[in-house]
N, C-alpha and C positions, 0 to 999 in steps of 0.2 A: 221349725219355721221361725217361733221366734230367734231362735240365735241368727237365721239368717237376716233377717231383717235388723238385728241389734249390728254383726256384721257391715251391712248396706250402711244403717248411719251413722256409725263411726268412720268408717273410709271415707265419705262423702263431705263430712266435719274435715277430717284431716285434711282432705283433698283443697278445701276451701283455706282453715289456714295453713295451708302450704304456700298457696298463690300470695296471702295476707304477706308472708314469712319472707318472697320473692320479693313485694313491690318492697318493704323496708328497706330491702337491701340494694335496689335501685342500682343493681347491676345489668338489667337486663331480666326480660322476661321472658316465659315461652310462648311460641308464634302466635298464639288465638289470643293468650295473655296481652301479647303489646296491641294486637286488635281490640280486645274489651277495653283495655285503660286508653287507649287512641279516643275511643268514641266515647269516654265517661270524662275524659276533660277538654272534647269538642260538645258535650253535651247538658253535660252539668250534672248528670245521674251518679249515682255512685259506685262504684268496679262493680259488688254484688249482683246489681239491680240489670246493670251493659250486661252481664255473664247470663242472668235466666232471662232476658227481652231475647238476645240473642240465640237462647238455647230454644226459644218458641219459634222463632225466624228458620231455624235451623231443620227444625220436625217436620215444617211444612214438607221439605224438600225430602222427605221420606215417603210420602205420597207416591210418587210416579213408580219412588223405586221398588213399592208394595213392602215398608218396611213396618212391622210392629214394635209398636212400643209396649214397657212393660213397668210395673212397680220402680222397677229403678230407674229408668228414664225419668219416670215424671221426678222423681225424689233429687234425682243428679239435678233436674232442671231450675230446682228451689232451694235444696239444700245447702251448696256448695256457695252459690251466692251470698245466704245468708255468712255461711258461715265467712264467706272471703270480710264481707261486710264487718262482721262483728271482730274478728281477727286483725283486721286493719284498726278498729275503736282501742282494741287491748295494746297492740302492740305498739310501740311510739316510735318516731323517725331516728335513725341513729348513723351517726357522722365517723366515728370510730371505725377502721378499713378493716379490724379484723373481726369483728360484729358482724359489719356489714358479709364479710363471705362464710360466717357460719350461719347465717341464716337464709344466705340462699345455698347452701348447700341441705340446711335441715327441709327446705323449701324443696328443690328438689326429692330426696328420699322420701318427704313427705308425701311426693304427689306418685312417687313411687309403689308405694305403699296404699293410700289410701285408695287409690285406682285399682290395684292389684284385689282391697278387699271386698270391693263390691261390683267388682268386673265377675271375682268368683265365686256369688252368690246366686247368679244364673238370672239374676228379677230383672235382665233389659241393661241394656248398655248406655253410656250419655248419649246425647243427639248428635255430641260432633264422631262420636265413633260407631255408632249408626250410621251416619251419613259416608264413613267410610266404607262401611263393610259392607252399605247397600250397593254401592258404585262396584265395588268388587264382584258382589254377588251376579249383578247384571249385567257388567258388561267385561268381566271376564278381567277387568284391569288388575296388575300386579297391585295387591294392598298396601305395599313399603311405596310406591311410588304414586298412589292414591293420596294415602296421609302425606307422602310428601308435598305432591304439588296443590294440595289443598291449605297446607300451614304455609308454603312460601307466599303463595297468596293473601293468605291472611295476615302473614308479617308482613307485607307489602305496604297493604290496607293501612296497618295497625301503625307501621311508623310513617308513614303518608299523614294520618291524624297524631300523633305524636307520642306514638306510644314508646317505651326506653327499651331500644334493642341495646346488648352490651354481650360484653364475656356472660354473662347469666343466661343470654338466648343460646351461643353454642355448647355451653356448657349441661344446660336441659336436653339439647336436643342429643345428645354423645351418651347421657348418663341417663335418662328416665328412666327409658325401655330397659336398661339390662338389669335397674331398681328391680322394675315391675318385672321380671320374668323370673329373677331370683326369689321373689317375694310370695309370687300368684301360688306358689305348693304349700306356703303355710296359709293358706285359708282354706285350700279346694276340701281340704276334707270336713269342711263345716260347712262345705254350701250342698242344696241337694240337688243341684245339675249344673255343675261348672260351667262353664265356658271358657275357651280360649284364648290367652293376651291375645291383641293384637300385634302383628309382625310389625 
């Protein structure tokens, strides 16, 4: 148990600055990303702080769909935040165009990766993928077309308020998933009830 819980918060760390590792690069974010950073400089909060307000907004709406949250839920809800937060303090802005797409590429695999590590820990999924897999669970809807039109939304949203859609948004959205799918087998066998990427 503890490896899986060491497992949960290192993924959860990575997961955060991965996101850190994207705004640097200021190419573009992924969907829920350009919604968090939309509302944190229409609001004056900082991206961490938009990511867990958001991720409590978000649990509400598990309710109806009778979804349980578990150990990594609530950890996803706080963790990641911090860590987007602290990652953004460490890492400094950079002007340099081939900087700039190594580190939304490390940004990417990161969030590849660190999703993969404590998706297969089994302790509860974050809210925004709960919130997918409720919708599926209940009303039968395709899961790939769930996350989808719930992130097109949210990128709506998010560069509505001003969040930076660029090559870094289709570029997440083409490369996460096959990160995380390639990834999820080197942890499953250190979690003790895996769970399933998300499609």
């Amino acid at each position: 148990m503890l490896r899986a819980f060491t497992q949960l918060f290192l993924g959860l760390v990575l997961c955060g600055f991965a996101v850190a590792a994207m705004v640097r690069a200021n190419l573009g974010l992924g969907p829920w990303d350009v919604f968090h950073q939309g509302v944190a400089q229409k609001s004056g909060l900082s991206l961490g702080m938009v990511f867990t307000l958001t991720s409590f907004v978000v649990l509400t709406l598990w309710v109806p769909l009778r979804q349980k949250p578990g150990i990594g839920t609530v950890a996803n809800m706080i963790l990641v935040g911090i860590a987007t937060d602290v990652g953004l303090w460490i890492l400094p802005p950079v002007d340099e165009m081939l900087t700039r797409y190594a580190l939304l590429l490390l940004g990417i695999v990161g969030t590849g990766i660190g999703a993969a590590a404590y998706l297969a820990t089994g302790l509860g999924p974050g809210a925004r993928d709960g919130l997918m897999t409720g919708l599926n669970s209940k009303y039968g809807w395709p899961l790939h077309r769930v996350r989808t039109g719930i992130e097109l939304v949210m990128l709506g949203l998010g560069w509505l308020c001003g969040g930076k859609v660029g090559v870094g948004t289709v570029a997440f959205a083409v490369l996460v998933g096959p990160v995380l799918h390639w990834s999820l087998p080197l942890w499953k066998h250190q979690a003790p009830s895996p769970v399933r990427a998300p499609n």
